[in-house]
N, CA, C and O atoms as a GROMACS GRO file, in nm:
protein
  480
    1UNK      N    1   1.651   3.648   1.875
    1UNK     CA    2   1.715   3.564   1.775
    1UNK      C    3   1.666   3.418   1.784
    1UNK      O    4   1.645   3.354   1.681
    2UNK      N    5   1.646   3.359   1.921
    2UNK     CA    6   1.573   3.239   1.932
    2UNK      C    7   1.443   3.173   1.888
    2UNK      O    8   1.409   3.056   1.866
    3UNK      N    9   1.376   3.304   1.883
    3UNK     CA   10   1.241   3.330   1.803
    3UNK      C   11   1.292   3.302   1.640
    3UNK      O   12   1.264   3.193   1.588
    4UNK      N   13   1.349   3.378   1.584
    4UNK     CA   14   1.380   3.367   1.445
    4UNK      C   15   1.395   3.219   1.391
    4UNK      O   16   1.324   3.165   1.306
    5UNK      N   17   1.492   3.171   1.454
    5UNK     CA   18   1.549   3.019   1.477
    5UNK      C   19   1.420   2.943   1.435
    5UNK      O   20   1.397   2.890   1.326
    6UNK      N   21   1.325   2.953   1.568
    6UNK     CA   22   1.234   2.844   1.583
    6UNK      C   23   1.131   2.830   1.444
    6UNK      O   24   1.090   2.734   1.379
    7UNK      N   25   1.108   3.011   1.434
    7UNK     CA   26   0.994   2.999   1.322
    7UNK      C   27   1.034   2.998   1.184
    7UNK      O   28   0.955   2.968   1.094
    8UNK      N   29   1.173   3.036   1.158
    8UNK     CA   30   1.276   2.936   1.033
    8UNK      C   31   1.258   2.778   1.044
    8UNK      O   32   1.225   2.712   0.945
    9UNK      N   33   1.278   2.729   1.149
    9UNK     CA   34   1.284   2.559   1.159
    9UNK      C   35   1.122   2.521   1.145
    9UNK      O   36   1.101   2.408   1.100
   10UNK      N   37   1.031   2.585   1.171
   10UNK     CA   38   0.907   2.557   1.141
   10UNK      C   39   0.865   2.577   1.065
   10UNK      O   40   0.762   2.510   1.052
   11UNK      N   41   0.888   2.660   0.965
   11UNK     CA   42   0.875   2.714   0.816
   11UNK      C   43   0.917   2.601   0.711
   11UNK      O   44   0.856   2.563   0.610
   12UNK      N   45   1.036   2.560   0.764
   12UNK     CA   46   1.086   2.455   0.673
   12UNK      C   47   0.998   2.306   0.706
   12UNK      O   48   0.964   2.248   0.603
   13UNK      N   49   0.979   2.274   0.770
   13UNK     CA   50   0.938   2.163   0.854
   13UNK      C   51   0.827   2.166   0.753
   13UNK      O   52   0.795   2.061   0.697
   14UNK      N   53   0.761   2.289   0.722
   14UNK     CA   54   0.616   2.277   0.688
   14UNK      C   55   0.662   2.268   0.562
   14UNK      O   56   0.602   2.185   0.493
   15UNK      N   57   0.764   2.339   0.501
   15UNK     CA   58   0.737   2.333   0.350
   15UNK      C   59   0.778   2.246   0.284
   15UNK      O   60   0.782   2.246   0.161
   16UNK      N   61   0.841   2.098   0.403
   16UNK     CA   62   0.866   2.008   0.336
   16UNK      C   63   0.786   1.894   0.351
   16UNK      O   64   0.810   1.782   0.308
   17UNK      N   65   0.666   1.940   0.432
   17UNK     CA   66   0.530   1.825   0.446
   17UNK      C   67   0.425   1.887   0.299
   17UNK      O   68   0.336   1.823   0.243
   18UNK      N   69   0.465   2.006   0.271
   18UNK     CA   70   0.380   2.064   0.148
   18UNK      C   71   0.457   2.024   0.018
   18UNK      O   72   0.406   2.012  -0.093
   19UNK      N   73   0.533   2.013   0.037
   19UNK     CA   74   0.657   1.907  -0.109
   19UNK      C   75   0.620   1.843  -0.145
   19UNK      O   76   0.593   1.831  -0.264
   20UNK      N   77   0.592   1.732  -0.014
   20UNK     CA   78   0.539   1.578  -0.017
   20UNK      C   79   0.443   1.564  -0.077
   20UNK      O   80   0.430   1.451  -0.124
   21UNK      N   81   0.304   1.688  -0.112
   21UNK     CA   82   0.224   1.629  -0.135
   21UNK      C   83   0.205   1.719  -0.255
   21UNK      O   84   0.101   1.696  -0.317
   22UNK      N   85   0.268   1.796  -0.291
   22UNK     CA   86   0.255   1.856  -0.416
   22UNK      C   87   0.209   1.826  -0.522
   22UNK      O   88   0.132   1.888  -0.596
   23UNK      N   89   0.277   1.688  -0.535
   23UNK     CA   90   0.230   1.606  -0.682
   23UNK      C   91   0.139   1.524  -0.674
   23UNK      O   92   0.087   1.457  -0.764
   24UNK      N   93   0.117   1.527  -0.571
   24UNK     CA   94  -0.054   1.431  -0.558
   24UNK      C   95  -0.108   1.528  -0.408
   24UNK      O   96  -0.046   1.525  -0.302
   25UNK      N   97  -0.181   1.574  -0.421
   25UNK     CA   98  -0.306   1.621  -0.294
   25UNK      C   99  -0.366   1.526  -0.221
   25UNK      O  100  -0.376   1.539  -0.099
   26UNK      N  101  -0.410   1.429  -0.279
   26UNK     CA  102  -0.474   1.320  -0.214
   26UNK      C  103  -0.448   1.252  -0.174
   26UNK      O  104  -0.523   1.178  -0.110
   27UNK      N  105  -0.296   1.234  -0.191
   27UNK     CA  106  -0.198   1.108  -0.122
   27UNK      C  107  -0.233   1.066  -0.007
   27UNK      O  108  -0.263   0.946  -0.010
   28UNK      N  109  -0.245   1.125   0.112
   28UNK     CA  110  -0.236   1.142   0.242
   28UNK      C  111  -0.412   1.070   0.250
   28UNK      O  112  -0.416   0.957   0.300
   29UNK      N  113  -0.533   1.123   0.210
   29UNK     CA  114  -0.656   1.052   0.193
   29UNK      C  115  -0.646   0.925   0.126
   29UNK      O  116  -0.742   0.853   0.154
   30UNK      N  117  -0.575   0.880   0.056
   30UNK     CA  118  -0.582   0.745  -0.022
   30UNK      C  119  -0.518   0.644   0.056
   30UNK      O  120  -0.555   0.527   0.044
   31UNK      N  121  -0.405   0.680   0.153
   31UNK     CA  122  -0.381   0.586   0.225
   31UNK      C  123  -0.423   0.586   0.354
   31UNK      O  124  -0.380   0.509   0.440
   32UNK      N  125  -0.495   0.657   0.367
   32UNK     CA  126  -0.580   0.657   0.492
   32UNK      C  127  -0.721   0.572   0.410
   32UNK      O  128  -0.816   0.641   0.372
   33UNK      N  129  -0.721   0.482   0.397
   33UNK     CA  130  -0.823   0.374   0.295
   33UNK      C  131  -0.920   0.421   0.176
   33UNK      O  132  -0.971   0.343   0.096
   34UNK      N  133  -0.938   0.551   0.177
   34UNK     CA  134  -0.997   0.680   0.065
   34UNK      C  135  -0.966   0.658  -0.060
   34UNK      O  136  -0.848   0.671  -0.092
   35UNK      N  137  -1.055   0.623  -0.150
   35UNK     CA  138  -1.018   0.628  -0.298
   35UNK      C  139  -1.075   0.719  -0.384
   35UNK      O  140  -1.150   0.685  -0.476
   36UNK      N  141  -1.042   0.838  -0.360
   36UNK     CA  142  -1.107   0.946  -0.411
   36UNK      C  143  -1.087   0.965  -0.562
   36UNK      O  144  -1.165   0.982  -0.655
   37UNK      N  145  -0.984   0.957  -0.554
   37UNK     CA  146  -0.897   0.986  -0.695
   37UNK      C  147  -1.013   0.911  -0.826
   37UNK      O  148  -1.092   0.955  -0.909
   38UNK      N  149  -0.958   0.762  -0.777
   38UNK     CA  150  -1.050   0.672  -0.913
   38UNK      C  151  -1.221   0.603  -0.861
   38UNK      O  152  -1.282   0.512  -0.917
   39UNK      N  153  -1.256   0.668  -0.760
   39UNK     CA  154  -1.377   0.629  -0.736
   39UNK      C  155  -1.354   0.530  -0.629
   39UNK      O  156  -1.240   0.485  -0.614
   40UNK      N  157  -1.451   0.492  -0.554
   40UNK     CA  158  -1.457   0.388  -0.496
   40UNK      C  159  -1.460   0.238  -0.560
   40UNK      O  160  -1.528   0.183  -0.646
   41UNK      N  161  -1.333   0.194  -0.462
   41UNK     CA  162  -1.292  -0.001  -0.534
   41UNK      C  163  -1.437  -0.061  -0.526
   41UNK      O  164  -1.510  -0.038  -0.429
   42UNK      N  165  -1.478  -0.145  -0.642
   42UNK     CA  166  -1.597  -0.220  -0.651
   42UNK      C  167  -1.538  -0.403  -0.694
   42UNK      O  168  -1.615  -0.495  -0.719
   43UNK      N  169  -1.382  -0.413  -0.691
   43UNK     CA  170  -1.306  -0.520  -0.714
   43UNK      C  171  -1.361  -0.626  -0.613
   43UNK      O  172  -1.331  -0.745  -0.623
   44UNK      N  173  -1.443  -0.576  -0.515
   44UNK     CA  174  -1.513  -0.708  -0.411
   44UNK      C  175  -1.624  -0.756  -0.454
   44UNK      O  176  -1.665  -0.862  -0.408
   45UNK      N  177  -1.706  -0.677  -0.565
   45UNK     CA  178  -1.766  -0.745  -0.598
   45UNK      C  179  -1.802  -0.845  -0.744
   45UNK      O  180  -1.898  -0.870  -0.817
   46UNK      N  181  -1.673  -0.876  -0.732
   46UNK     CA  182  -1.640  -0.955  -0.842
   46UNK      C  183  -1.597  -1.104  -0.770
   46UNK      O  184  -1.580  -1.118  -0.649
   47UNK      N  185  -1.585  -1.193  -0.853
   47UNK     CA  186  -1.598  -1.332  -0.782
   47UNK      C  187  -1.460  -1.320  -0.728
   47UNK      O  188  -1.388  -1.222  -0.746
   48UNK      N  189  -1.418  -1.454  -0.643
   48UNK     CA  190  -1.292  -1.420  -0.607
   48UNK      C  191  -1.167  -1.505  -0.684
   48UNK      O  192  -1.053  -1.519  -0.640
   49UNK      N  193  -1.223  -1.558  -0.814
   49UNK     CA  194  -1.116  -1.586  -0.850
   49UNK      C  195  -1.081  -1.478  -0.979
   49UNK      O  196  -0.985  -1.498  -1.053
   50UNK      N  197  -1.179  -1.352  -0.998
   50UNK     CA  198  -1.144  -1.273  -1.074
   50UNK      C  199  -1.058  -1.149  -0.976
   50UNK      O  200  -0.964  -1.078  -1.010
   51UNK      N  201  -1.108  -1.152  -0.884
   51UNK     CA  202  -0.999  -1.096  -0.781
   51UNK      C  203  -0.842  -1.123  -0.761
   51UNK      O  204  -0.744  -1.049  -0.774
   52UNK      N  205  -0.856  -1.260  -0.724
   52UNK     CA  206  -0.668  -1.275  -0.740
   52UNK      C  207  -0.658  -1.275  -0.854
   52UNK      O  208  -0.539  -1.286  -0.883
   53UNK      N  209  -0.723  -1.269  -0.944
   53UNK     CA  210  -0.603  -1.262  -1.118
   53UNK      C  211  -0.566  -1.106  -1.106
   53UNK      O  212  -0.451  -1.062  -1.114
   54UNK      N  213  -0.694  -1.024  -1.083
   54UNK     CA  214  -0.694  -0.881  -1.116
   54UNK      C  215  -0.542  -0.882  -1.005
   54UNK      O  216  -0.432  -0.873  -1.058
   55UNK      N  217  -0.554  -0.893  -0.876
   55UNK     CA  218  -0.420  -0.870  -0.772
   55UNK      C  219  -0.310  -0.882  -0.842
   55UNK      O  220  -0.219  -0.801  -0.856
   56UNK      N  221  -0.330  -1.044  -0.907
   56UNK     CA  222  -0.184  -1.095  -0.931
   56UNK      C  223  -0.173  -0.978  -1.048
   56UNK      O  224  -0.092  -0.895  -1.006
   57UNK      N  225  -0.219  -0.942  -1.170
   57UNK     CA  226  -0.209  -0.831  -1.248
   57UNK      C  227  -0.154  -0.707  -1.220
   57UNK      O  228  -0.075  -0.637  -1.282
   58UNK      N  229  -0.226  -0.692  -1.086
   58UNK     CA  230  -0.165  -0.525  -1.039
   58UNK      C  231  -0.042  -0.530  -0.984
   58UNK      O  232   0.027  -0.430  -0.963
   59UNK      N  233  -0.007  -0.661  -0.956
   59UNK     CA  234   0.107  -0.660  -0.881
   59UNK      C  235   0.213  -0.650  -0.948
   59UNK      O  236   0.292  -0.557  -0.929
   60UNK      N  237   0.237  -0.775  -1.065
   60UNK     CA  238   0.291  -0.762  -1.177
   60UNK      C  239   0.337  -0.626  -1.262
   60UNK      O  240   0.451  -0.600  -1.300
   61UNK      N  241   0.211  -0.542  -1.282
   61UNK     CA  242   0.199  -0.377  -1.352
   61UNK      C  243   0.321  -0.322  -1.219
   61UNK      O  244   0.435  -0.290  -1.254
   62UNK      N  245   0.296  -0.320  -1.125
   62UNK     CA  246   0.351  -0.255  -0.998
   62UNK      C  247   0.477  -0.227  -1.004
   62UNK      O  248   0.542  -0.123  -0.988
   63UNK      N  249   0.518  -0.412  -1.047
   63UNK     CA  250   0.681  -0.430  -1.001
   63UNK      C  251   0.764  -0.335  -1.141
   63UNK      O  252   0.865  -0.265  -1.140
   64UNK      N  253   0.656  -0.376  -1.265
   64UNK     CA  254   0.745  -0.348  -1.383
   64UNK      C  255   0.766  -0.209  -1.406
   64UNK      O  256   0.853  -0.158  -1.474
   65UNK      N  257   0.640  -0.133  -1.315
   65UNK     CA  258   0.639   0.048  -1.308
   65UNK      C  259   0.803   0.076  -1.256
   65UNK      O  260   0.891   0.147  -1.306
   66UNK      N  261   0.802  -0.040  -1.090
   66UNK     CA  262   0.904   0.037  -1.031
   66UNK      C  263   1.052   0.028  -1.103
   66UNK      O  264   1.146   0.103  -1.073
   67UNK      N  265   1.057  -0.051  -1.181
   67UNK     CA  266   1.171  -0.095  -1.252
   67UNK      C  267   1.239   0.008  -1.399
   67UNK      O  268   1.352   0.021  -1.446
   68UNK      N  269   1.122   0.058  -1.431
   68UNK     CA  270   1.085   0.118  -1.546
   68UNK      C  271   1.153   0.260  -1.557
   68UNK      O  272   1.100   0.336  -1.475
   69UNK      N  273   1.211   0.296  -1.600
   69UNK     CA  274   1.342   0.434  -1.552
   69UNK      C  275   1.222   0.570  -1.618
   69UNK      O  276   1.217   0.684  -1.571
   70UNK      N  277   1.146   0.523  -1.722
   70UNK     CA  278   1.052   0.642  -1.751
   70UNK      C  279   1.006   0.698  -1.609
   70UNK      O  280   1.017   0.806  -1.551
   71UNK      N  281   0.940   0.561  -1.576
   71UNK     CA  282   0.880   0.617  -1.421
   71UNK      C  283   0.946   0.633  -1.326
   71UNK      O  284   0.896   0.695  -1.232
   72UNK      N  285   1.073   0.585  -1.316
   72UNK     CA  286   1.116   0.635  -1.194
   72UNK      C  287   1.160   0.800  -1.203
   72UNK      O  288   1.151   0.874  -1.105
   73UNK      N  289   1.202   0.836  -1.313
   73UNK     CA  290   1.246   0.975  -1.339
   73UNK      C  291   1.139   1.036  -1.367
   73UNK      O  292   1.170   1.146  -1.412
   74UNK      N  293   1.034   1.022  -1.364
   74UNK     CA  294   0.876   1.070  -1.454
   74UNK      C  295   0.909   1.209  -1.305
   74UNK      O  296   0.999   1.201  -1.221
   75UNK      N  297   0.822   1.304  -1.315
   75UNK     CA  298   0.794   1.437  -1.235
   75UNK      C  299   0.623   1.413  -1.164
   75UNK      O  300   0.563   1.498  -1.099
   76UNK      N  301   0.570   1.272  -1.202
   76UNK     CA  302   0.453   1.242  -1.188
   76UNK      C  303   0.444   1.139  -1.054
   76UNK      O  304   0.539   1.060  -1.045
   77UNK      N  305   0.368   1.133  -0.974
   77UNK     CA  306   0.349   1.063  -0.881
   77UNK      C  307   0.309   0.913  -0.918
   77UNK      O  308   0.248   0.845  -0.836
   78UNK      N  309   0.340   0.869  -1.028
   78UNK     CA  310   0.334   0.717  -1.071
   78UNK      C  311   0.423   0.640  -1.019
   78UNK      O  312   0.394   0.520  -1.018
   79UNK      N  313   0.542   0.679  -0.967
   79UNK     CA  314   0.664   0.590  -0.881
   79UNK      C  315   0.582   0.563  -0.720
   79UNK      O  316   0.590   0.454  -0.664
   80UNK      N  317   0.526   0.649  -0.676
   80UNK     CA  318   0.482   0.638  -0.592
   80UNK      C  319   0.369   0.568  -0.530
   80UNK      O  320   0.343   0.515  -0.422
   81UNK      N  321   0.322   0.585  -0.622
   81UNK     CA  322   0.199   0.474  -0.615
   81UNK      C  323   0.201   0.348  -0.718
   81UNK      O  324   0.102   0.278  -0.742
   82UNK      N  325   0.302   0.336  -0.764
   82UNK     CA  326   0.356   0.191  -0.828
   82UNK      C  327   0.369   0.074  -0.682
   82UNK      O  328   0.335  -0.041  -0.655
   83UNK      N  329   0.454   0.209  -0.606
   83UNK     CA  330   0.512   0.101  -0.455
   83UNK      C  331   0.441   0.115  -0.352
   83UNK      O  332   0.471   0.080  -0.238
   84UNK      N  333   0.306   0.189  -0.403
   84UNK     CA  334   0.171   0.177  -0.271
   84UNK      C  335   0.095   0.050  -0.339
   84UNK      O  336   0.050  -0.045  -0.275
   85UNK      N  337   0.088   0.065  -0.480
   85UNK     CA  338   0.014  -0.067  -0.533
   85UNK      C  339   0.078  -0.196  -0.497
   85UNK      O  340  -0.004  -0.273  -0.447
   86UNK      N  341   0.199  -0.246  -0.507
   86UNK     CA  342   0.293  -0.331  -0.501
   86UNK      C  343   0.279  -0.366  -0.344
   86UNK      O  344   0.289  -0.487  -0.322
   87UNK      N  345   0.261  -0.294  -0.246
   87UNK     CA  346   0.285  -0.314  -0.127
   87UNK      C  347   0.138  -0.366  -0.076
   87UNK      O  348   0.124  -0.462  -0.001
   88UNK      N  349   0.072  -0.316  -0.109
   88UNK     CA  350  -0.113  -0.357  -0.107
   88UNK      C  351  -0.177  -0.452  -0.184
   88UNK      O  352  -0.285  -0.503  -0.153
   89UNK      N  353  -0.111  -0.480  -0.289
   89UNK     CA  354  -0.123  -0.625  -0.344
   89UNK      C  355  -0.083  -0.741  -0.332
   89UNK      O  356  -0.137  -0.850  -0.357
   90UNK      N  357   0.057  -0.700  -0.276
   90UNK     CA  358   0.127  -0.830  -0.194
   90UNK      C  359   0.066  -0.860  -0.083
   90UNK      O  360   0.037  -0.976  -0.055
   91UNK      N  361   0.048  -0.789  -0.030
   91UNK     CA  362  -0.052  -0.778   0.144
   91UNK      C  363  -0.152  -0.839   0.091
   91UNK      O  364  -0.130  -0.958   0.114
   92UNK      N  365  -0.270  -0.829   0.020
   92UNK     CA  366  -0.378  -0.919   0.018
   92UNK      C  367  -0.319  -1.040  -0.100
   92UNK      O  368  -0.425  -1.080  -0.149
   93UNK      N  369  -0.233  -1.098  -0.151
   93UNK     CA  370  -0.179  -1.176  -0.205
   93UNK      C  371  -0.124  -1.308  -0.112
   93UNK      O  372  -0.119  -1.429  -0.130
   94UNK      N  373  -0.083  -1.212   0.000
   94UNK     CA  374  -0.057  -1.324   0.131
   94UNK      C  375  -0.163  -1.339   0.193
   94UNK      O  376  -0.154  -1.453   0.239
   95UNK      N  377  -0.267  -1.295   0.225
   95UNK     CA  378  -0.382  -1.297   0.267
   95UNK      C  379  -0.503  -1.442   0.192
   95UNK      O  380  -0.565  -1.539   0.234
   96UNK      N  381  -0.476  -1.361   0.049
   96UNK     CA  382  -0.532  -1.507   0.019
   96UNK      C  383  -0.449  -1.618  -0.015
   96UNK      O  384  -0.522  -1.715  -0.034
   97UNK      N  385  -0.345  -1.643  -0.030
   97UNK     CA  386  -0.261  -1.750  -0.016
   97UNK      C  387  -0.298  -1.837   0.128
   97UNK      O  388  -0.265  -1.954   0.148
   98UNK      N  389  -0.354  -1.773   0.199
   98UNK     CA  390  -0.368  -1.813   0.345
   98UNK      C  391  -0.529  -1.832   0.373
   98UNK      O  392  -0.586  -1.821   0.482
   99UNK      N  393  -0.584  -1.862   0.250
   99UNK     CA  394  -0.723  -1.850   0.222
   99UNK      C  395  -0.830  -1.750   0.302
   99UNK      O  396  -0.926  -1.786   0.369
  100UNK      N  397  -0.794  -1.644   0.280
  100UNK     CA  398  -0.810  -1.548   0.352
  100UNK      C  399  -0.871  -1.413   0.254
  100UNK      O  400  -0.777  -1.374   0.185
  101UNK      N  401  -0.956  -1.357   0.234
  101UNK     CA  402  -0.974  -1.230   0.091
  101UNK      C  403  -0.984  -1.110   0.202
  101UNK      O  404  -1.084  -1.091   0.270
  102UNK      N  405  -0.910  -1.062   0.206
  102UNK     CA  406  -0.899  -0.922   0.267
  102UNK      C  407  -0.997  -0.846   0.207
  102UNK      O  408  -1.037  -0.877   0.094
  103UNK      N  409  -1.050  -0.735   0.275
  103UNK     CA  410  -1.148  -0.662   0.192
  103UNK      C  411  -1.024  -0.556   0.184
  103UNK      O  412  -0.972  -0.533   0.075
  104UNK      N  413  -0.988  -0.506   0.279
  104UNK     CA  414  -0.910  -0.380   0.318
  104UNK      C  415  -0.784  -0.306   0.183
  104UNK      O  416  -0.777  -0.207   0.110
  105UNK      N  417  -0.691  -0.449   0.221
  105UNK     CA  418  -0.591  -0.514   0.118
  105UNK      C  419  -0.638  -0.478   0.011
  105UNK      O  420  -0.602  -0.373  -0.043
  106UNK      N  421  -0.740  -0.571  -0.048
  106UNK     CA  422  -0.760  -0.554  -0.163
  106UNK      C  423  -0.856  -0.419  -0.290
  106UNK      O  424  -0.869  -0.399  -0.411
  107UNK      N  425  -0.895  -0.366  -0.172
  107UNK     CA  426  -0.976  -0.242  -0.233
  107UNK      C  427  -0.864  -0.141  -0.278
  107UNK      O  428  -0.859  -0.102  -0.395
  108UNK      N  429  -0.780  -0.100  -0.189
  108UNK     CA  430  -0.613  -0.059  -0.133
  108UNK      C  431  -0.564  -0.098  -0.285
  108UNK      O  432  -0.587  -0.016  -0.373
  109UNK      N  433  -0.491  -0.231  -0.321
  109UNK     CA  434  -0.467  -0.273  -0.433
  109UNK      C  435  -0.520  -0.178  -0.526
  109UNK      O  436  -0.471  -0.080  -0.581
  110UNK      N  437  -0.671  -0.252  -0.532
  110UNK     CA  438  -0.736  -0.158  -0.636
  110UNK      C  439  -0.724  -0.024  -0.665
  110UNK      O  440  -0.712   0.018  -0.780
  111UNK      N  441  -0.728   0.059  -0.549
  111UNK     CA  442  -0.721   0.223  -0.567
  111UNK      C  443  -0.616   0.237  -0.612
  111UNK      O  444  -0.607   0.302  -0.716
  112UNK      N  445  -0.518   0.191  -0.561
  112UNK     CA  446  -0.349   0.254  -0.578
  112UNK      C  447  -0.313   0.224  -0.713
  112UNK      O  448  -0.237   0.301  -0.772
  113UNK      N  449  -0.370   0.096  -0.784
  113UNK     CA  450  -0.322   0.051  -0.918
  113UNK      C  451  -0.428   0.159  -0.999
  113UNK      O  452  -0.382   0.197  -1.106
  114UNK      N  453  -0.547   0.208  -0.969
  114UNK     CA  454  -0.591   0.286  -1.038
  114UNK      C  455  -0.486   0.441  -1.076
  114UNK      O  456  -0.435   0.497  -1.173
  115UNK      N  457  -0.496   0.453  -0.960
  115UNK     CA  458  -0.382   0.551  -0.883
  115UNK      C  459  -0.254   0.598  -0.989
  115UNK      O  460  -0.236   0.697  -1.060
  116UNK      N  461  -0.177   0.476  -0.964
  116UNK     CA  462  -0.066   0.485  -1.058
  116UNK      C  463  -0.063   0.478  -1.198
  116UNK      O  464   0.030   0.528  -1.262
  117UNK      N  465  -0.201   0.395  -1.273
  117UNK     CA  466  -0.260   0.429  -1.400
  117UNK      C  467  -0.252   0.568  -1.429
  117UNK      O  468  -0.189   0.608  -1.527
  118UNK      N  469  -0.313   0.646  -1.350
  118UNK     CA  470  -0.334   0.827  -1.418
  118UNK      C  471  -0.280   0.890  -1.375
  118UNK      O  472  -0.307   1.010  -1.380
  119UNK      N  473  -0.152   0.830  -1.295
  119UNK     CA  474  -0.010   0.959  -1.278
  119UNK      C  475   0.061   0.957  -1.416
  119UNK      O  476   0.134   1.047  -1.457
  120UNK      N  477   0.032   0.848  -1.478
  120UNK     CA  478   0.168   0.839  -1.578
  120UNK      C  479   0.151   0.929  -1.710
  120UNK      O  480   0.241   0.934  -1.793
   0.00000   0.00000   0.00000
């Protein structure tokens, strides 16, 4: 019966790491710095004051996704990567406020705002 137990509790365990990623597959690669989804970020090589506008932009798109009740109720992984964009744009937003251009941050930004573009 202890057996039963364990491989019930492991069954579930798993089918709720397979939930997670149901609505997006790639989730788990994209924040591991991977931008598979929309291609690789090329936002670095743009000057850097077209960079913080594009940031300040995504950030902006970000906040108004998470606010937005379409998307929060949407069945689409656009809530989710509204608040991976939002969180990665602020991060290199403080970065360059601190005269600082993240490459990391800001590619991140880029993917995730791509990201949340073609969940919706």
């Amino acid at each position: 019966m202890p057996k039963l137990i364990a491989l019930c509790a492991a069954l579930l365990i798993s089918l709720s790491f397979t939930s997670a990623y149901a609505a997006d597959p790639l989730a788990g690669q994209a924040r591991a710095g991977n931008c598979l989804y929309s291609g690789q970020s090329s936002i670095m090589d743009l000057a850097d004051s077209e960079i913080q506008s594009l940031v300040e932009e995504y950030y902006a798109s970000a906040k108004t996704a998470l606010e937005d009740p379409i998307i929060k109720n949407s069945k689409s992984a656009a809530y989710e990567w509204a608040g991976e964009t939002k969180i990665a744009c602020q991060t290199s937003i403080g970065y360059m406020k601190s005269g600082h251009l993240d490459a990391q941050s800001t590619q991140k930004c880029d993917c995730f705002y791509r990201r949340m573009v073609n969940a919706r």
